[in-house]
Each structure stands twice: as C-alpha cells, then as structure tokens.
N, C-alpha and C positions, 0 to 999 in steps of 0.2 A: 504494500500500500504506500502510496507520496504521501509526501511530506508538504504538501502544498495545501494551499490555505482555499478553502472553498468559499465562492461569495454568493449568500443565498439571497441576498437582499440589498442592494446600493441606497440604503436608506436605515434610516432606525427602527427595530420594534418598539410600538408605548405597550408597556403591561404595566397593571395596578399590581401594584406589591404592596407587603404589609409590614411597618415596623416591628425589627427586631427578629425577621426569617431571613434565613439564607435561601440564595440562590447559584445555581452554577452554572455560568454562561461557558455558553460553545466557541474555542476558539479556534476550532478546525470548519468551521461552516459545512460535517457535514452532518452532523444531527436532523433527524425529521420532527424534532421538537424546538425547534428553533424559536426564541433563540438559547433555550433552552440542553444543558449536554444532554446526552442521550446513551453516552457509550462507544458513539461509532470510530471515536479517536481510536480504539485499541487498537496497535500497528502502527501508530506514528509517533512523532517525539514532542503530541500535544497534549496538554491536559485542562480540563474544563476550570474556571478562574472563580473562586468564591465572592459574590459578593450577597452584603449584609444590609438590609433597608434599614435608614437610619427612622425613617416614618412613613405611614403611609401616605402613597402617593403614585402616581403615574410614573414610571420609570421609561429612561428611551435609551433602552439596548443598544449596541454598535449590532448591526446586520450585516456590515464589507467585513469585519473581521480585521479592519486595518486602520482602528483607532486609537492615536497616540496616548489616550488614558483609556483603555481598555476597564472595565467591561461596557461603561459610557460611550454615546455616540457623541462624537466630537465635530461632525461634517468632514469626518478625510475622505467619506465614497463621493464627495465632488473630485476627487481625483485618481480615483479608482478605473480603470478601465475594463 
C-alpha cells in the first residue's frame, strides 16, 4: 500500500462535536468515515491524529489532508491540486 496522502475533499468537513470527547481525524484520506479514521491507514506510515473538543460547537475538519495545523482546516486545499 502508498504512502501517499488521499484527498477526499478540497474543502473542510463542519461536524458538531461535543466538549471534552475525542476524536481521530484521518490523515491518510482514505477512510470511508471521513473525516473520521476508520483503520484503513494499516500498511502505511500514517496514523489517525487525536483531537479533543475544547466545547461544543461546529468543528471544520481539514478534508485535503494538507493543513499546516492539522486536524483544522486552515484553507491550504486552495492550493491543493
């Protein structure tokens, strides 16, 4: 299996998350629970990235997979090709 980054989305996911649950974003893009991990990383040298709701509220996942503060969408899939 590659080692290459799968981009399921050029944009952000919003999920409502709840203060004080974890969650584990996919940072191999290719989970089918996106942007959720799922497992499908095994075989590569990725692993799903914890993050912790500080409150509830809408969160906006990175989708390119290629956001300089990861697990947050920062607007890098404007440069995503």
């Amino acid at each position: 299996m590659s080692d290459q980054v799968e981009i399921p989305q050029k944009g952000p996911y919003a999920v409502p998350v709840e203060a004080g649950k974890s969650y584990y974003w996919c940072s191999c893009g290719r989970s089918a629970n996106q942007p959720f991990c799922d497992g499908s990383h095994k075989g590569t040298s990725f692993q799903p990235v914890k993050f912790v709701a500080e409150k509830s509220e809408n969160a906006y996942f990175c989708g390119c997979k290629h956001s300089e503060h990861p697990v947050m969408c920062d607007g890098s899939h404007r440069n995503v090709r």
